[in-house]
C-alpha positions in Angstrom: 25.5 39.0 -15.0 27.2 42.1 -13.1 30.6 42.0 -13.2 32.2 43.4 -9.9 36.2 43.9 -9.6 37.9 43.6 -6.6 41.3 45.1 -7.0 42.3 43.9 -3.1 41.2 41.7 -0.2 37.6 42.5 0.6 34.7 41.2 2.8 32.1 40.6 -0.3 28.7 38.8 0.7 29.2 35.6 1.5 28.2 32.2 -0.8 24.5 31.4 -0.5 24.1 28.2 1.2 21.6 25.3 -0.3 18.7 25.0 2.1 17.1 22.1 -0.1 14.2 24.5 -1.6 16.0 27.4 -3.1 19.2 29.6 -2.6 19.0 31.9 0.2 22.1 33.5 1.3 23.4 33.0 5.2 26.0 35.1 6.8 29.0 33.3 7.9 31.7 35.1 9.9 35.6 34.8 9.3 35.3 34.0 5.2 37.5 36.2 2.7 37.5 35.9 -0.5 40.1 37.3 -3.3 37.9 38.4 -6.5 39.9 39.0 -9.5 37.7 40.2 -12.2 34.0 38.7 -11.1 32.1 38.0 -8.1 31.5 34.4 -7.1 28.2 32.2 -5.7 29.1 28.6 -4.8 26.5 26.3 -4.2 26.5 22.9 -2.0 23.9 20.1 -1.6 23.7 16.7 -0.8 21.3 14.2 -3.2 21.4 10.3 -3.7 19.2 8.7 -6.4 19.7 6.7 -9.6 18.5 7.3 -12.7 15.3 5.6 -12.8 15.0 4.3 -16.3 17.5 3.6 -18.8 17.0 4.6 -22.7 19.5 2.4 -24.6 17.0 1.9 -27.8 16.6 6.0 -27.7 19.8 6.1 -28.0 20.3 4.7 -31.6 19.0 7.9 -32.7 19.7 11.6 -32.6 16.0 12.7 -33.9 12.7 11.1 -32.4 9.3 12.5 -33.6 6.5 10.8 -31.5 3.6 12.5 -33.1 0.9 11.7 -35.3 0.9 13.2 -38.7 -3.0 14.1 -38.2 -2.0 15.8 -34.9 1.2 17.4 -35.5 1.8 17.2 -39.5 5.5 16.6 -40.1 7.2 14.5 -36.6 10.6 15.0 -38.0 11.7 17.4 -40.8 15.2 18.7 -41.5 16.9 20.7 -44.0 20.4 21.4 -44.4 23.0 20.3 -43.7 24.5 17.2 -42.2 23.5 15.0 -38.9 25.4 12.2 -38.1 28.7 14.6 -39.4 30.1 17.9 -38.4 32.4 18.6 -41.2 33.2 21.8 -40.3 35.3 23.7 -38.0 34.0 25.3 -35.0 32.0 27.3 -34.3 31.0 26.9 -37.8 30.2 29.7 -40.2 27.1 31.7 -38.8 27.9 31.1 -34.7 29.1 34.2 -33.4 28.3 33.3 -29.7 30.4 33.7 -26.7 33.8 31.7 -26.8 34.0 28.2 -25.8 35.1 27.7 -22.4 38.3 26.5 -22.2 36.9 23.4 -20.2 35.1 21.9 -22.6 35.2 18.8 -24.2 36.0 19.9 -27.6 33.6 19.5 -30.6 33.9 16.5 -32.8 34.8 17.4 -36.7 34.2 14.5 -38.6 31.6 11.6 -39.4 30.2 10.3 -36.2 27.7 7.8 -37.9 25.1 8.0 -35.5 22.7 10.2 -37.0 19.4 7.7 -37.6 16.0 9.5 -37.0 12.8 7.6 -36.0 9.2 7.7 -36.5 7.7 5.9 -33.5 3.8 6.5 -34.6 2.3 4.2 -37.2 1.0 7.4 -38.5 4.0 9.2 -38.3 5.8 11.4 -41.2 9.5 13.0 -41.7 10.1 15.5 -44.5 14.1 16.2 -45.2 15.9 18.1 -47.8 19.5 19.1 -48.6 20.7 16.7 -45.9 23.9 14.3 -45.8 22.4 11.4 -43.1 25.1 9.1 -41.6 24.7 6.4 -39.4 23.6 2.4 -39.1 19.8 2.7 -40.6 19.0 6.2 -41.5 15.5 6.7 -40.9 13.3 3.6 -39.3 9.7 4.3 -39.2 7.1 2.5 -37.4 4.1 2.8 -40.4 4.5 2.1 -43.7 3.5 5.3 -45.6 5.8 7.9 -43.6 7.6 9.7 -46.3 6.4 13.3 -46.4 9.0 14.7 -48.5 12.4 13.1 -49.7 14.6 16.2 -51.6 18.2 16.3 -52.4 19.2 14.4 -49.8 21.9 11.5 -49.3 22.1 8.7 -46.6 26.0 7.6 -46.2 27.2 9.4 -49.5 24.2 7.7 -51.3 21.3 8.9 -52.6 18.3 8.6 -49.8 15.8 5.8 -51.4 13.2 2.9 -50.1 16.3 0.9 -50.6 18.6 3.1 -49.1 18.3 5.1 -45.5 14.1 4.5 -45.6 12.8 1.8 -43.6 9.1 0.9 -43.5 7.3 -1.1 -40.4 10.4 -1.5 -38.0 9.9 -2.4 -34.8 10.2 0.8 -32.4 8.6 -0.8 -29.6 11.3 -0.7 -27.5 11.9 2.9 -27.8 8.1 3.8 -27.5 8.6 2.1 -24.2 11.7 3.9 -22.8 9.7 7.3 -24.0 6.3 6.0 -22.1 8.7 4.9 -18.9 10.1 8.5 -19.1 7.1 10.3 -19.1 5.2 8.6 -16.7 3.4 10.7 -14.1 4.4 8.4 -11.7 7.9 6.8 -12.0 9.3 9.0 -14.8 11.3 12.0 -14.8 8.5 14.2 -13.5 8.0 12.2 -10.4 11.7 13.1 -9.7 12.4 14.7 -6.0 14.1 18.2 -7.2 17.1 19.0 -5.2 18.5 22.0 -6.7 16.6 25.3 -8.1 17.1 28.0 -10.4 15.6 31.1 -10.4 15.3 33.4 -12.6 12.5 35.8 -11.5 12.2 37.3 -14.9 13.2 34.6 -16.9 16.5 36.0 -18.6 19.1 33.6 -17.4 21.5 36.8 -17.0 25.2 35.1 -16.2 27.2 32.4 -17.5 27.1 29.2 -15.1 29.2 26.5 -14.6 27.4 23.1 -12.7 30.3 21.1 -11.0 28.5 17.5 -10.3 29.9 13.9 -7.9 28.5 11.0 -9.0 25.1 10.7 -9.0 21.9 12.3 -10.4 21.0 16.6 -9.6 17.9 17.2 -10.7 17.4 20.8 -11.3 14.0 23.0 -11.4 13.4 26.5 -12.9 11.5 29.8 -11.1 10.8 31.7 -14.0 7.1 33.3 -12.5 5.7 32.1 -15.7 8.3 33.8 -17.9 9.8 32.3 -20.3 12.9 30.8 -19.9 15.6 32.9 -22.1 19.3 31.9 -22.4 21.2 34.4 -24.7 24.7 34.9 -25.4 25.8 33.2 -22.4 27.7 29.8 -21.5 26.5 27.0 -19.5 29.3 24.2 -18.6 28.1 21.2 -16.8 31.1 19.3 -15.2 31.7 16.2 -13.5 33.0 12.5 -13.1 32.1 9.7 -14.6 28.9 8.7 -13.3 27.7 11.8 -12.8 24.4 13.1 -13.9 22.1 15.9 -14.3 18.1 16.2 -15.1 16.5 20.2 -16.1 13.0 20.2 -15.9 11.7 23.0 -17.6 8.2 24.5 -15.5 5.3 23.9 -17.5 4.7 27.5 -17.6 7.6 28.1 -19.5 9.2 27.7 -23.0 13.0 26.9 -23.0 14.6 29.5 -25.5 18.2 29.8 -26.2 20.6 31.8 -28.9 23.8 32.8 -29.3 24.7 30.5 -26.6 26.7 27.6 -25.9 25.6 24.4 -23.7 28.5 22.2 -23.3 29.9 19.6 -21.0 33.5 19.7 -19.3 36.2 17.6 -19.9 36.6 16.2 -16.6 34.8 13.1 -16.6 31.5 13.4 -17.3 30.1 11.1 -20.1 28.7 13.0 -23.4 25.3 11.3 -22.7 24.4 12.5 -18.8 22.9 15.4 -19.3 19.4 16.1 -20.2 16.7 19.5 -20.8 13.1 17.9 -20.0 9.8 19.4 -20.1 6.5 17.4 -20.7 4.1 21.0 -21.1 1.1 20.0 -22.3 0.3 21.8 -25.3 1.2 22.3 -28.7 3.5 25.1 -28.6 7.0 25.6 -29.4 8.7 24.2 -26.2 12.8 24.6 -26.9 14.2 26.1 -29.7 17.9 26.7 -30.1 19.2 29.1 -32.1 22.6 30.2 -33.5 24.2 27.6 -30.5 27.0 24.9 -29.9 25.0 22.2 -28.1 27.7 19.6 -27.0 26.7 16.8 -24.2 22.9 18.1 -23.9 20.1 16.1 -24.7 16.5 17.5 -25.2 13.5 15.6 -24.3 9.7 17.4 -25.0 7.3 14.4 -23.7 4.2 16.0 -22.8 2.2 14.2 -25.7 0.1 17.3 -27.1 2.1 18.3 -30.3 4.9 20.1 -28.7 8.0 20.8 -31.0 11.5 21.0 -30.9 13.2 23.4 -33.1 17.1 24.3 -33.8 18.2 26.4 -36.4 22.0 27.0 -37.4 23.3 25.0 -34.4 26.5 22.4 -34.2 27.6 20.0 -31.6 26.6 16.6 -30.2 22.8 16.2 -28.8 19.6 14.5 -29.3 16.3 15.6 -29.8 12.9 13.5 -29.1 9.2 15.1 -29.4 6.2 14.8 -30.9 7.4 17.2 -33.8 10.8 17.9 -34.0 12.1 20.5 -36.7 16.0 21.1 -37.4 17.2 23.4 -40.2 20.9 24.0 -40.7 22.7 21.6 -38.6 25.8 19.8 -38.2 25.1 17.8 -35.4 26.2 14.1 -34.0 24.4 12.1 -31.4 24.4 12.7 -27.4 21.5 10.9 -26.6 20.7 10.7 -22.6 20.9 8.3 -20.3 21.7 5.0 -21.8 22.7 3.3 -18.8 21.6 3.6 -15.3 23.7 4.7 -12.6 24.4 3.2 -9.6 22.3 5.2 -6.5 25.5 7.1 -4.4 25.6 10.7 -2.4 26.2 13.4 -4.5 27.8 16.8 -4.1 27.5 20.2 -6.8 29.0 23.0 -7.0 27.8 26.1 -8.8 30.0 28.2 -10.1 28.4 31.8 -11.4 30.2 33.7 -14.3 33.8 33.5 -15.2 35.5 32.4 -11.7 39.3 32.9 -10.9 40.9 29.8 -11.1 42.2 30.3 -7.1 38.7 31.1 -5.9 37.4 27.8 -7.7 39.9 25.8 -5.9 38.8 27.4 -2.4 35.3 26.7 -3.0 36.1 23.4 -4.4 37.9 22.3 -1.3 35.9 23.8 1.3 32.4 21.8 -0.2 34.5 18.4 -0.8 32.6 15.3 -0.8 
């Protein structure tokens, strides 16, 4: 993003107003603005809905590979170094990212226990290796033949055995269910009335954004004109009461790619699981893959049932991650899983704050699009 400094009182253009489709910017007379270091684009709209689904047997688990081992090989495979646990400090060694904002809810450091992976398909497979797993189960697969690969790793400071962290013919059938209710063309998340948009007519997501939410669910689509969609060394905060919500849907012409980058919530309300990146593409390319990123708050759901993948590398946080492959190398990651209760259908208001905003000018804009 361009960063513009405004040394006095100036007449900059005026906020873009939300006309329901996309942002378009309308003159309105009288408005002055004080711009400290960065210009500013608020952002109101009015929504109502409820999350229609909720996903509390998704949310036992941090990992969910969907696919079948003849389709996709591997559903879930991960190598170093710990889920379940961040035992490091953050940003961990490797990160060298933009700072945190100062907003966000900080990182957990310590054993969170929730790190269980599952294998929904009978024919499903998971291949791990230098990997501390905590949590209730460890690893519950549908079939009865799912271990692809079982190296050097531990399951609650044990060694990970048949008896130990790998469970054969569990019943998943509640989860398959909350996946199938979620990606139905229907009723699910896809059949969702958008009521905010992002463009980015290149696909570079070029400032730093934070997404002030009331209570409620936003659901937010992407203009990318079939570019990819790219988020490097930049910060997205997503902000909030309790009860509020927030649904991405990621344009099937698009791949969701993000490094050096940090995706967090904000410590004013919002619950750690109320925030979710969706895309149902169907194919079986690489769909999201984060790279070299705090994810903290953000779940990632890839349900278009052709083989798509999931794929982090050197990334630390709180998030969960379902697909039909999903494939995770040097983590430290606890589980945010989305949307494990349903919320209760109100108005909504959000707020859209671009770049690094001066804490006066938030207030200004906060005030003048109250709910």
């Amino acid at each position: 993003m361009e960063i513009r400094r405004i040394s006095k009182i100036q007449r900059p253009e005026p906020p873009g107003w939300f006309d329901g489709e996309k942002l378009r910017p309308h003159r309105r007379a009288g408005l002055q603005w004080i711009a400290v270091a960065i210009s500013l684009a608020c952002v109101a709209a009015t929504t109502a809905g409820a999350v229609p689904f909720s996903a509390p047997n998704m949310g036992d688990y941090l990992l969910i590979g969907t696919g079948d081992a003849g389709d996709v090989g591997t559903s879930v495979a991960v190598s170093n170094f710990e889920i379940g646990a961040n035992s490091e400090a953050v940003p961990m060694s490797g990160l060298s990212g933009p700072g945190l904002p100062g907003n966000a809810v900080p990182v957990l450091v310590g054993v969170g226990g929730n790190g269980d992976i599952a294998i929904t398909d009978t024919d499903g497979k998971f291949d791990v290796s230098d990997l501390d797993i905590y949590g209730d189960t460890g690893i519950d697969c549908s079939g009865n033949n799912c271990n692809d690969g079982n190296s050097n790793s531990d399951f609650n400071g044990n060694n990970l055995t048949n008896s130990n962290g790998i469970n054969q013919i569990v019943n998943l059938a509640g989860v398959t269910e909350e996946i199938n209710a979620a990606r139905n063309p229907t009723t699910g998340i896809s059949s969702l009335l958008g009521n905010q948009t992002l463009t980015f007519s290149d696909g570079i997501w070029d400032s730093d954004l934070t997404i002030l939410l009331a209570v409620g669910v936003t659901v937010f689509d992407f203009v990318t004109n079939g570019n990819d969609l790219k988020l490097e060394d930049k910060n997205l905060l997503i902000d909030g009461p309790s009860g509020a919500y927030a649904i991405f849907r990621i344009p099937d012409e698009a791949n969701f790619l993000v490094s050096n980058s940090n995706l967090v919530v904000g410590n004013g309300g919002i619950g750690m699981n109320n925030v979710l990146f969706y895309t149902d593409k169907p194919d079986d390319n690489q769909h999201i893959n984060v790279n070299s990123s705090i994810v903290n708050g953000i779940a990632f759901w890839d349900l278009g049932a052709s083989g798509g993948e999931i794929h982090f590398d050197n990334v630390q946080g709180c998030t969960q991650a379902v697909a039909d492959k999903v494939n995770v190398n040097n983590v430290r990651l606890n589980n945010c899983a989305a949307f494990s209760v349903v919320v209760p259908e109100s108005g909504t208001a959000v707020l859209l704050f671009l770049g690094l905003v001066g804490s006066g000018i938030t207030r200004r804009c906060a005030s003048k699009f109250k709910a």
